[in-house]
FIVEX-983751 format. One line per 2 residues: number of its first residue (from 1); their letters; for each residue x, y, z of N, C-alpha, C. Coordinates in steps of 0.001 Angstrom, whole numbers, plus 500000, padded with zeros to 6 digits. Example, Ala and Ser with C-alpha at 12.3 -4.5 7.8 and 13.67 -1.06 7.14 Angstrom:
BEGIN
1) as) 513190,494310,507800,512300,495500,507800,513200,496700,507800  512850,497750,507080,513670,498940,507140,512900,500030,507870
//
This chain:
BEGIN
1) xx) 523838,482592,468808,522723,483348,469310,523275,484638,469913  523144,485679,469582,523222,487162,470094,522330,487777,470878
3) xx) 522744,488223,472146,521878,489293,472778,521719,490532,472362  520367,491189,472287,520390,493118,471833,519826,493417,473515
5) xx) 520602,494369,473735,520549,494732,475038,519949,496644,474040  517961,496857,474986,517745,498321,474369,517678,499084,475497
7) xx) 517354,499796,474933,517428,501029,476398,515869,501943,476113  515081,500952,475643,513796,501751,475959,513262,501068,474633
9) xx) 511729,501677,474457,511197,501656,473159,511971,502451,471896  511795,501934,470530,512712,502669,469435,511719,504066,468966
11) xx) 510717,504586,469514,510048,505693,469101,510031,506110,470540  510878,506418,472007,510915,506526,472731,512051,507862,472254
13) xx) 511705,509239,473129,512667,510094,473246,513127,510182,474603  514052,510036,474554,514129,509795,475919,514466,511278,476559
15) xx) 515399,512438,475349,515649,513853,475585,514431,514748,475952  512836,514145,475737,511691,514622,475885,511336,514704,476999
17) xx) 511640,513637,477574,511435,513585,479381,511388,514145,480178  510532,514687,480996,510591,515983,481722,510920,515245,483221
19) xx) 511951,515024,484142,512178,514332,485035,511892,514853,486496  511633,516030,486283,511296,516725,487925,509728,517134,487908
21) xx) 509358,516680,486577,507574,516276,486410,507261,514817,486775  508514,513880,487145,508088,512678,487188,509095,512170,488424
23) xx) 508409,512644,489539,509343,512023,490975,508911,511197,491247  509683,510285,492241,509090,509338,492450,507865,509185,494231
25) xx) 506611,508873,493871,505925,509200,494535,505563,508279,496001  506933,507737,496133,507368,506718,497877,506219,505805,497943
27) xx) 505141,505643,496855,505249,504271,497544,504277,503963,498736  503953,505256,499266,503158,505142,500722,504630,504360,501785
29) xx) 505510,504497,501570,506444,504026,502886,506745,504947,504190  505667,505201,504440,505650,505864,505983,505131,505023,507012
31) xx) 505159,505562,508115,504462,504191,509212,503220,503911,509193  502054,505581,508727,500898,505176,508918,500286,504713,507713
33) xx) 501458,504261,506726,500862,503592,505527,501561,502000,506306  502301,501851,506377,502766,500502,507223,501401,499561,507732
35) xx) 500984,500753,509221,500538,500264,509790,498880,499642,509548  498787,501221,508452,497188,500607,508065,497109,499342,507567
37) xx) 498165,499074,506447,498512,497852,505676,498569,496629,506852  499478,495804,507131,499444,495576,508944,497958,495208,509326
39) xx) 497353,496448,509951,495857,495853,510217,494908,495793,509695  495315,495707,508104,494571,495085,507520,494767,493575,506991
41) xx) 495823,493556,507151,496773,491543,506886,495828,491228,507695  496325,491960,509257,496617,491205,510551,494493,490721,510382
43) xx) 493375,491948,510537,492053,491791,510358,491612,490456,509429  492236,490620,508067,492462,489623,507239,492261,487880,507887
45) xx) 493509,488067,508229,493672,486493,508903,492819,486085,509851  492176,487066,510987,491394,486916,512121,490034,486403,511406
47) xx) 489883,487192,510134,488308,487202,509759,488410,485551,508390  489854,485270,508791,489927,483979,507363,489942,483314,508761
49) xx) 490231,483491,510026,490693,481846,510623,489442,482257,511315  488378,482495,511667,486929,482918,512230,485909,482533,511346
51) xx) 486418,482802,509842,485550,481834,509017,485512,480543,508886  486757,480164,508940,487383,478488,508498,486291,477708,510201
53) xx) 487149,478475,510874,486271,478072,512121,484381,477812,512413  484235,478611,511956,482759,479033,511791,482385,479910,513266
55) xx) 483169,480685,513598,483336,481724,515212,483082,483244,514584  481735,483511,514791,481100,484646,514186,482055,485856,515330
57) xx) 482310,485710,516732,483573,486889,517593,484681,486740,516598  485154,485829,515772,486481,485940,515609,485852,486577,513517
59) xx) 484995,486290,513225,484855,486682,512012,484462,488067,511735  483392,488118,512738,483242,490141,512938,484020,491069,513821
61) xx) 484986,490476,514477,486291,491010,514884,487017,491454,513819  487452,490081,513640,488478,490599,511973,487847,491521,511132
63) xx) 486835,491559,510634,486374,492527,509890,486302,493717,510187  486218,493932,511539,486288,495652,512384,487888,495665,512198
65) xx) 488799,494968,512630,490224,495319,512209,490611,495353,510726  489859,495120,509583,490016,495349,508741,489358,496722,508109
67) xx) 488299,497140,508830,488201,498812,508174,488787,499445,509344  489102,499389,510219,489928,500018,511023,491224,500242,510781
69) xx) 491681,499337,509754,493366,499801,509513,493277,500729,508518  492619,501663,507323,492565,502716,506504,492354,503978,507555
71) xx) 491448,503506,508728,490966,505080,509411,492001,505251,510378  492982,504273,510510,494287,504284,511742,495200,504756,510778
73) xx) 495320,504455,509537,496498,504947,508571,496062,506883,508268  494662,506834,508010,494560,508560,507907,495023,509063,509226
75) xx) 494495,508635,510399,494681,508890,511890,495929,509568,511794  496923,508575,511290,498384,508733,511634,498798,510099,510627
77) xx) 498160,510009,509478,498655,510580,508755,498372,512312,509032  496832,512199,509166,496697,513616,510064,497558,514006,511176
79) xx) 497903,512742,512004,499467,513344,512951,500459,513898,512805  500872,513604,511420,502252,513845,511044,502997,512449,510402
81) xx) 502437,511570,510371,503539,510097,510415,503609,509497,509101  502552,510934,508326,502452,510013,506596,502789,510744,505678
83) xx) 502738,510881,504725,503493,511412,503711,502836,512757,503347  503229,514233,503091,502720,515310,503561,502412,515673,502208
85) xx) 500738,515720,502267,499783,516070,500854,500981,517328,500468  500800,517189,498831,501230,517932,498023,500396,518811,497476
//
C-alpha cells in the first residue's frame, strides 16, 4: 500500500495566488471579541440551568447576559480593545 502525499488540488495554480489579497483575518482574537464570546457561554448556562430549574430570575437573567455580550464586545471594540475596522 503506498501513500500520495498532494499539495493541493491538480487544477490548482498555486503561482496564481495573490497572497497579500489573502491575509489572514485573526479570527476576532482580541479581548472584546473574548469577552463578548464569554458572556455569551457564561448567559448561556444561566438561561440553560434557569430553564432546567424552571426559575424564570435565573432564565431572563441569562438571556439579558446573553444579548449583552455582542453590545459589551462592540463597547470594547469602540474603545480600542478590538480589532481596528479596515
Amino acid at each position: 500500500m503506498s501513500t500520495t502525499v498532494r499539495s493541493g488540488a491538480p487544477d490548482l495554480d498555486q503561482a496564481s495566488i495573490d497572497y497579500d489579497l489573502v491575509k489572514d483575518p485573526g479570527h476576532g482574537n482580541t479581548p472584546a471579541a473574548w469577552m463578548g464570546v464569554f458572556l455569551m457561554l457564561l448567559g448561556g448556562t444561566i438561561l440553560a440551568i434557569g430553564f432546567v430549574l424552571d426559575l424564570d430570575v435565573l432564565t431572563y437573567g441569562g438571556l439579558a447576559v446573553v444579548v449583552a455580550g455582542p453590545i459589551v464586545g462592540l463597547i470594547m471594540r469602540a474603545a480600542g480593545k478590538g480589532k481596528p475596522r479596515s
